[in-house]
C-alpha positions in Angstrom: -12.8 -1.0 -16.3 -9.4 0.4 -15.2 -7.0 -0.8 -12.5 -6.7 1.0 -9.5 -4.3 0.7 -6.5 -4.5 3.7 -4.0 -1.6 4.3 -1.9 -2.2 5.1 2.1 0.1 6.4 4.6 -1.8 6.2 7.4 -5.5 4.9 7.9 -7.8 2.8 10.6 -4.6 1.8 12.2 -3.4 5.0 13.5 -5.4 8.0 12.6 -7.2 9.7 14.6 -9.6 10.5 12.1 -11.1 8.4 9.1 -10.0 10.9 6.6 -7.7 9.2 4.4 -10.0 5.4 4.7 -13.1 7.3 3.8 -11.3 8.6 0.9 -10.4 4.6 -0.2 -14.2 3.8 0.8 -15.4 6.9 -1.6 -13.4 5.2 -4.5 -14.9 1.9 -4.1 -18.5 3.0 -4.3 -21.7 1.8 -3.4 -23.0 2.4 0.3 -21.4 -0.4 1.8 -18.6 -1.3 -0.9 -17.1 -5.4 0.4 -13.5 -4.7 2.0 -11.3 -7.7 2.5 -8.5 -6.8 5.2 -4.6 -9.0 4.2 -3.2 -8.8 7.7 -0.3 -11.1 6.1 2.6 -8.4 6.8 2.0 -8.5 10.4 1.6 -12.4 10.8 -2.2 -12.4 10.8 -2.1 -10.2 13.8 -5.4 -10.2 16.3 -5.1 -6.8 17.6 -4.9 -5.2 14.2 -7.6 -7.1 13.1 -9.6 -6.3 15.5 -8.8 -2.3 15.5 -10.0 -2.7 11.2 -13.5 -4.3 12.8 -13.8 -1.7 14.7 -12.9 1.2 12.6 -14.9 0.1 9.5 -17.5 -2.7 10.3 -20.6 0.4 10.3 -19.5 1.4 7.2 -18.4 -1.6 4.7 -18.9 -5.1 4.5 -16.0 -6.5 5.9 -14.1 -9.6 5.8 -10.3 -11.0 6.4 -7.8 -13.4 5.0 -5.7 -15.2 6.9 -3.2 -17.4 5.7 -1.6 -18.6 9.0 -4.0 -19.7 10.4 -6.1 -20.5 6.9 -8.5 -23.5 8.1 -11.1 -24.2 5.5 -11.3 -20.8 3.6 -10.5 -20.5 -0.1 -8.1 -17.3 -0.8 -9.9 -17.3 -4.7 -14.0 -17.4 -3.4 -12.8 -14.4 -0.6 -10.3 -12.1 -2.9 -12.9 -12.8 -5.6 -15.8 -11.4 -4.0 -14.3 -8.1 -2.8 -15.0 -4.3 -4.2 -11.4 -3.5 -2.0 -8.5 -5.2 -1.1 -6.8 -3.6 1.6 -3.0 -5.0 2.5 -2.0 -4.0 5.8 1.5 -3.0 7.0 4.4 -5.3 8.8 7.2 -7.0 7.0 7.0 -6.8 3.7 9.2 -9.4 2.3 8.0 -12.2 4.4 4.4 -11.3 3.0 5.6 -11.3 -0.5 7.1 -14.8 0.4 3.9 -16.3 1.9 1.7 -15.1 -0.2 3.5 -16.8 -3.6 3.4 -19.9 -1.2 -0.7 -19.4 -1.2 -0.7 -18.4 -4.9 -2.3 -15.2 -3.4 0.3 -13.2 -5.6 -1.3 -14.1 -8.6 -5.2 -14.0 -7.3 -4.2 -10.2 -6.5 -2.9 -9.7 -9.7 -6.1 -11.0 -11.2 -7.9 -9.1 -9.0 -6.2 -5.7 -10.1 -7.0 -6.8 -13.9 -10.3 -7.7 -13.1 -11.5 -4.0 -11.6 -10.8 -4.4 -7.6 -9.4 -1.9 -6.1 -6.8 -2.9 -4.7 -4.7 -0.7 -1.8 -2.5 -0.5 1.5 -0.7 0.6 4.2 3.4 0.5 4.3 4.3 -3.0 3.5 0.6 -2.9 1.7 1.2 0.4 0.2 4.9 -0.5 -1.4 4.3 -4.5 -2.5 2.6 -3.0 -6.1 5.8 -1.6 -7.2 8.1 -3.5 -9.3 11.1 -2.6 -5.9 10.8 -0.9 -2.8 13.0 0.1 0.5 11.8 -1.8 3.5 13.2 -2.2 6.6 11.9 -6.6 6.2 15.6 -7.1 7.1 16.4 -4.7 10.0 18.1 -1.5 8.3 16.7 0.3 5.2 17.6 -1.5 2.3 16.1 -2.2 -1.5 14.1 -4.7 -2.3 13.3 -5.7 -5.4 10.6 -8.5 -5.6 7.6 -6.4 -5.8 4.2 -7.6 -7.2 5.4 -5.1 -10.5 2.0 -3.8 -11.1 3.2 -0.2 -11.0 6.6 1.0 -12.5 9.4 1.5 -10.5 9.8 1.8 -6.7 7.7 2.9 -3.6 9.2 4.5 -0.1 7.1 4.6 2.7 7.2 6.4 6.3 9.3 9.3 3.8 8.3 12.2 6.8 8.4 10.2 9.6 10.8 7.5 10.1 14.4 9.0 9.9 16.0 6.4 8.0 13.8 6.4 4.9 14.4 9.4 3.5 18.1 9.2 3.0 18.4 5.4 2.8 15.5 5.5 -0.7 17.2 8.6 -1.7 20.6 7.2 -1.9 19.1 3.8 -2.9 17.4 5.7 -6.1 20.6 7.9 -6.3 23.1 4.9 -7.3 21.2 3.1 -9.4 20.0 0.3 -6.2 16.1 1.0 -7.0 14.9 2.3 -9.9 12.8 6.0 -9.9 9.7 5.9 -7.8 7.3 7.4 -5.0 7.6 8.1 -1.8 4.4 8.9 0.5 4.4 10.9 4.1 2.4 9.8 6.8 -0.6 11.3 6.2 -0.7 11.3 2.1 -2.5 8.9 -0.3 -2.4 8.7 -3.8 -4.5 7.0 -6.7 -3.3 5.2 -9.5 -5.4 4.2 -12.0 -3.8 1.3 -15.4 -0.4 2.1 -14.0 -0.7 6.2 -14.0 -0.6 8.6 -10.9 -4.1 10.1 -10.8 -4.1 12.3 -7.8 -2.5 12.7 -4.7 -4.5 14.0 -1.3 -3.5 14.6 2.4 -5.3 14.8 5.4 -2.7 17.1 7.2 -1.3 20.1 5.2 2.3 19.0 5.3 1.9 15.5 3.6 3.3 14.9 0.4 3.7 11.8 -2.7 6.9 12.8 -4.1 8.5 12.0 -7.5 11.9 10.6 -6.2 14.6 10.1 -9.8 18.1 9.5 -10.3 19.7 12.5 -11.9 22.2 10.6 -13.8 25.4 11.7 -11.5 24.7 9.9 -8.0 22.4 12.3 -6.6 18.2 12.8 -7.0 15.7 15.0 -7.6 13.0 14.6 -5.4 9.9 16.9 -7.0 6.9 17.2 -4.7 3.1 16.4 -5.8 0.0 18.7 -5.0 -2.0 17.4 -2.9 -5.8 17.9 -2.5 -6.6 18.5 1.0 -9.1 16.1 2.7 -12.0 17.3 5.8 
């Protein structure tokens, strides 16, 4: 069975159309596939908790783990049970931290081996890379203390928040984070054991791009077709 993580820059949260989840849900399967929400970027959140209830409860079986409130529930019995995994955005270095408290690092590691699909949302879309640029610490900076199931570095936010493109590109440029992806709002991409499989858009401006050193301080950033979604 291979291993699939599917990048998303966009989704329940913000769309105004279901275009780039119902993509995620066709992936999964089934008619009603088990999606487990991680809210753990944005501290557990309520109101985006509640907007991924209300956006996808017709149309999966839905569930949530919290870990700040984690009463009585077992992070192995929930990520277990799942068809998707679906890491939502906020600060993504604080997650990485309290998830390695929880040992939740490893279940979704296991879970990635074990066939889930596994996929997310800015701080949920970047944490599968071995590095990333995040903005956890105020200004755009590398990170690298990623998860490290797929090579290299993620950017996300690359065509819509105006410090990401230059910060990743001179990030990738001197050496800072190793060669990677960066997604536009609006993109999503599918990789499946490691490799990029596709990359879709529902607008016709969104991009994945291929973003590599070029050995002299600068980049080449090489853009990725993109199937067009609706």
């Amino acid at each position: 069975m291979a291993s699939r993580i599917v990048l998303i820059g966009g989704g329940f949260a913000g769309d105004p159309d279901h275009l780039l989840d119902d993509y995620m849900l066709g992936l999964a399967g089934g008619d009603r596939p088990r999606v487990c929400f991680v809210p753990t970027a944005s501290g557990d959140a309520e109101g985006y908790i509640e907007r991924f209830h209300a956006e996808l409860d017709d149309r999966c079986r839905t569930s949530v783990l919290r870990l700040f409130q984690r009463g009585e529930v077992d992070p192995a019995t929930t990520l277990g049970a799942q068809d998707v995994i679906y890491v939502g955005g906020g600060n993504t270095a604080n997650m990485l931290a309290v998830w390695r408290v929880h040992g939740v690092d490893q279940l979704l590691v296991d879970a990635y081996r074990a066939g889930v699909l596994l996929c997310g949302v800015s701080a949920g879309m970047i944490c599968w890379f071995d590095s990333c640029s995040t903005d956890s610490f105020g200004p755009v900076r590398p990170l690298n203390d990623g998860l490290g199931l797929l090579r290299g570095s993620a950017c996300p936010h690359y065509n819509t928040e105006v410090a990401r493109r230059p910060g990743y590109r001179q990030a990738v440029g001197s050496g800072s984070l190793p060669d990677g992806w960066a997604l536009d709002d609006g993109a999503a991409a599918l990789f499946s054991d490691g490799e990029l499989v596709e990359s879709v858009a529902r607008t016709p401006a969104a991009r994945l791009y291929r973003v590599a050193g070029d050995g002299t301080g600068g980049v080449l950033e090489t853009e990725v077709p993109a199937r067009q979604l609706g």
